[in-house]
C-alpha positions in Angstrom: 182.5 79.2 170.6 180.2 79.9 168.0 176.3 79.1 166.8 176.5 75.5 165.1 174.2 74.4 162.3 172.6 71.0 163.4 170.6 68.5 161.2 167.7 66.5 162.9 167.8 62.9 163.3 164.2 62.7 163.5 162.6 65.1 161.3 165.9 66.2 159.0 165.6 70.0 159.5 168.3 71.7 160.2 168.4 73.8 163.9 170.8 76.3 165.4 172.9 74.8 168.6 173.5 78.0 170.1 176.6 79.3 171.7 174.5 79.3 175.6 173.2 76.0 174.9 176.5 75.2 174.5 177.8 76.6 177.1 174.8 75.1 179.3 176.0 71.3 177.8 179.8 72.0 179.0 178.5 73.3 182.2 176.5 69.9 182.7 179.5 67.9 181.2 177.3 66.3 178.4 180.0 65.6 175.7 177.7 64.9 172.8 175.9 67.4 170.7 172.3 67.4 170.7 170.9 65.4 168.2 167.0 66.3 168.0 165.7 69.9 166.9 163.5 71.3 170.4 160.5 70.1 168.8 161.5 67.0 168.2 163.2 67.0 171.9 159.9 68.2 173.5 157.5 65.5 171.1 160.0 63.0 172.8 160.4 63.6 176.1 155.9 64.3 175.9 156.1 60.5 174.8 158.3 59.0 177.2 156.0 61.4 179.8 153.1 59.5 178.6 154.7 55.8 178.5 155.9 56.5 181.9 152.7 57.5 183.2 150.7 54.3 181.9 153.2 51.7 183.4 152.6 53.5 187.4 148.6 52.9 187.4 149.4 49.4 186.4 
């Protein structure tokens, strides 16, 4: 396995999947690649965080 050159779907730049992350995903048994760069991954996941959060004090 080697380092693969991924493109963004939310912001466009490009990010490096590397060969442990890759590793990690077979481990796990996630078959797809991951689509988001970390930022985006982390602005994401601090979103549904936040969505989640409001709908428990209701």
């Amino acid at each position: 396995m080697a380092d693969k050159k991924l493109v963004c779907k939310d912001c466009g730049e490009e990010f490096m999947f590397t060969e442990g992350e890759q590793e990690f995903y077979k481990e796990k048994g996630f078959t797809n690649e991951p689509t988001r760069c970390p930022d985006c991954r982390k602005a994401r996941k601090a979103q549904r965080n936040r969505f989640s959060n409001k709908q428990s004090y209701r």
